[in-house]
C-alpha positions as CSV (number, residue, x, y, z in Angstrom):
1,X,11.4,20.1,13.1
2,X,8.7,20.3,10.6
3,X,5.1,18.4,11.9
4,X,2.8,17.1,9.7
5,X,-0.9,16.9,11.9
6,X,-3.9,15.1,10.0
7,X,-7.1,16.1,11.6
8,X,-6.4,19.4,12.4
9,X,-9.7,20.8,12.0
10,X,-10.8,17.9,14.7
11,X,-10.3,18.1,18.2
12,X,-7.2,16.8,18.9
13,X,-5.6,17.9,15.7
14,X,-6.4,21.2,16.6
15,X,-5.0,20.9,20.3
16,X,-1.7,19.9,18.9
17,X,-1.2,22.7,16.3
18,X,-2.1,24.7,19.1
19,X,0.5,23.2,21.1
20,X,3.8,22.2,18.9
21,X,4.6,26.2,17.6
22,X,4.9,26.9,21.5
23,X,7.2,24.1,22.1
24,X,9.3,24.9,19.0
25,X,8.1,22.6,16.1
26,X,6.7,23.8,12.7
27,X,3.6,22.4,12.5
28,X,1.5,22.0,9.4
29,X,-2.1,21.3,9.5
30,X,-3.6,19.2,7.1
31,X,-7.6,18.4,7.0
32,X,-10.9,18.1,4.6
33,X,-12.3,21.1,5.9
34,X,-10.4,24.5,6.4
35,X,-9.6,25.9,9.6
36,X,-7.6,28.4,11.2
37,X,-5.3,25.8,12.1
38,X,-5.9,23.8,8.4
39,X,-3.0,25.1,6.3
40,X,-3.6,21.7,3.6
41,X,-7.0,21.4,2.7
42,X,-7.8,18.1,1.3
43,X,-8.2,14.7,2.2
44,X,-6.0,11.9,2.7
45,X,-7.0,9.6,0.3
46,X,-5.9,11.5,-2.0
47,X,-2.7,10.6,-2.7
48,X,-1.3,13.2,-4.9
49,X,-2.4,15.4,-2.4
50,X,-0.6,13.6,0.4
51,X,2.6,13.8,-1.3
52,X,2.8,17.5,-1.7
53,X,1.6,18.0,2.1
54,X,4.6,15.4,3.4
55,X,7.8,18.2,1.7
56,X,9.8,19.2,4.1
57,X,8.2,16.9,7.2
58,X,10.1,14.9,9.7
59,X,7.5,13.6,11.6
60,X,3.5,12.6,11.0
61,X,0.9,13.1,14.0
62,X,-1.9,11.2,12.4
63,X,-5.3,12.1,14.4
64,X,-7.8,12.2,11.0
65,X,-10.1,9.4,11.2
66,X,-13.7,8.8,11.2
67,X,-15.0,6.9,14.5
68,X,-18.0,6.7,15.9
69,X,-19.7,10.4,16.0
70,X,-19.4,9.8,12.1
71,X,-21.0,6.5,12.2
72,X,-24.5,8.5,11.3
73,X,-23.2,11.2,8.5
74,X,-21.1,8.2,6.8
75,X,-20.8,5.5,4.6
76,X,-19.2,2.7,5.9
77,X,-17.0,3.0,2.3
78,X,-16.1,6.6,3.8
79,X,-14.9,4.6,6.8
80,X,-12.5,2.0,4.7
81,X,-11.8,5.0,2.5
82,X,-10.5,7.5,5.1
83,X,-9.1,5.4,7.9
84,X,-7.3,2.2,6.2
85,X,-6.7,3.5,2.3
86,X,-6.2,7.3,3.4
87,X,-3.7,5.7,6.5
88,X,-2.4,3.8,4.2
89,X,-1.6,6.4,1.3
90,X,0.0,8.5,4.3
91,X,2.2,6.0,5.3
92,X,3.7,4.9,1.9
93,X,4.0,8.7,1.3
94,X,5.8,9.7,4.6
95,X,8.5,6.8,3.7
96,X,8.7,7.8,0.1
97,X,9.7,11.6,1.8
98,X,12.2,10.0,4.5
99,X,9.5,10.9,7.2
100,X,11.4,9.7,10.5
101,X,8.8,9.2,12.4
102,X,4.8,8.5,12.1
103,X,2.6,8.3,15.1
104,X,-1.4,6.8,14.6
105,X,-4.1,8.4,17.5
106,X,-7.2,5.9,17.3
107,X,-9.6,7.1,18.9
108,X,-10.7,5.1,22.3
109,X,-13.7,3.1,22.1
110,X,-15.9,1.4,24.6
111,X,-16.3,-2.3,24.4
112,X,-19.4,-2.7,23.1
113,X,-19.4,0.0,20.5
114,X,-19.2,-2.1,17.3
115,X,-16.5,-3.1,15.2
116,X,-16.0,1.0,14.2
């Protein structure tokens, strides 16, 4: 089964496409910046982009976002941008492809940390 993994220069991202080729999946790593894990460099709101990275994929492991680390390096348009438009062009994209399945990782928050 073919794995599409936003984020995958990130923490978790990377943990993953560490993990899935050991377990059997083929895992694709997609991410703004390159990695050794990165194999589609771009960004999500891009949707042109998007589409070519979703060929082949059965399932999405969507872990790209920008949360609070971010709030200080970011606009809050980079915010809307990346983690409702770019969500969004990845889900219209993985149901154009068939994409059976599409999981979202948020990332935990405490309470009082704002509305990001």
């Amino acid at each position: 089964m073919k794995i599409l993994v936003t984020g995958s220069a990130g923490h978790l991202g990377e943990a993953l496409m560490r993990t899935l080729p050991s377990k059997g999946y083929e895992a694709v790593g997609l991410d703004i910046k390159p990695s050794p894990f990165t194999q589609c460099v771009g960004s999500i709101t891009n949707r042109a982009f998007v589409r070519e990275c979703m060929s082949g994929v059965q399932t999405v492991l969507h872990t790209a976002t920008l949360h609070k680390p971010h709030v200080a390096t970011h606009s809050n348009q980079d915010f809307v941008d990346t983690n409702i438009a770019g969500t969004l062009n990845l889900l219209e994209e993985a149901h154009a492809a068939g994409v059976k399945a599409f999981i979202l990782s948020t990332p935990a928050q405490p309470a009082s940390s704002g509305w990001r």
